[in-house]
C-alpha positions in Angstrom: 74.5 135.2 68.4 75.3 132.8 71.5 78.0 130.1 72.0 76.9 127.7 70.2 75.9 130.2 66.9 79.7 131.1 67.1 80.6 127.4 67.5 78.7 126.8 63.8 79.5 129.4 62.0 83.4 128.6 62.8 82.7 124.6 61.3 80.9 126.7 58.5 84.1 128.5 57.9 86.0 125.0 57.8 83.2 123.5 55.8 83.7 126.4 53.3 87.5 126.3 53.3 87.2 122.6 52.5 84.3 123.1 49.5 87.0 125.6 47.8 89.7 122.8 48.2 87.5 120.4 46.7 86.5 122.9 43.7 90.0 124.2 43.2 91.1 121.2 42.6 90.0 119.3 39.4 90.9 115.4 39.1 92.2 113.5 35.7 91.0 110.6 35.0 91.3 108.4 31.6 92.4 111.9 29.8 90.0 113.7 31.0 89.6 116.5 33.5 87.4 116.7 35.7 85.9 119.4 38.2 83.9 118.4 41.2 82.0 120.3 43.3 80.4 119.4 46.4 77.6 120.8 49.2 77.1 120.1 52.6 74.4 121.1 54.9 75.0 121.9 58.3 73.0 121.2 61.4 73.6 122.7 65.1 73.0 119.4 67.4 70.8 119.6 70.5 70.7 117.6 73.4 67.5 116.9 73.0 67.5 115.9 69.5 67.7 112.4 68.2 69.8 111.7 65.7 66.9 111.2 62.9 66.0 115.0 64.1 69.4 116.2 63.5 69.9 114.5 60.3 66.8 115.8 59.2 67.7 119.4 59.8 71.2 118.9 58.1 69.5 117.3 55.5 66.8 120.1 54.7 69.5 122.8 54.5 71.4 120.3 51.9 67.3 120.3 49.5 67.8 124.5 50.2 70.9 124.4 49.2 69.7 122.8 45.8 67.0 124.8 45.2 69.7 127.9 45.2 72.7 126.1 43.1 75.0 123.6 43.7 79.1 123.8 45.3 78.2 125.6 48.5 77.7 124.6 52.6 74.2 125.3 53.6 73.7 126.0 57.3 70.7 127.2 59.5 71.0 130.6 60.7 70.7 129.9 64.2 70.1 127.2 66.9 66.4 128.5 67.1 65.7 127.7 63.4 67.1 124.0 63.8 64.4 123.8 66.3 62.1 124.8 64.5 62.9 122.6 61.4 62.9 119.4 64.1 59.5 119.2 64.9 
């Protein structure tokens, strides 16, 4: 795991930290309560991606996330896979 691997899994951490604030904290609205959840996908950006590459890859990991359940932050597991999913 380099630099930039450490780098994304500490925003994962915040991501996470932020998903449980989100769940934890149901909303009432016109007498009713409401739970929300939410997932997020998270990308490593290269230099030499564009921004439509880098959306894409933050975007795939938010349809994996869906095909596994919903309320959690979906990330790729290292710079080399968001490479991958790029091209």
């Amino acid at each position: 795991m380099g630099p930039i691997d450490q780098d994304m899994e500490s925003q994962r951490r915040q991501l996470e930290r932020v998903r449980r604030i989100v769940a934890d904290q149901p909303i009432w609205y016109e007498e009713h309560l409401i739970h929300v959840t939410i997932m997020m996908g998270l990308a490593a950006y290269q230099g030499n991606f564009t921004a439509k590459e880098w959306i894409k890859v933050a975007d795939e990991r938010l349809y994996e996330g869906k095909t596994h359940g919903k309320n959690q932050v979906v990330m790729q597991e290292t710079v080399a896979d968001a490479l991958r999913s790029a091209v």
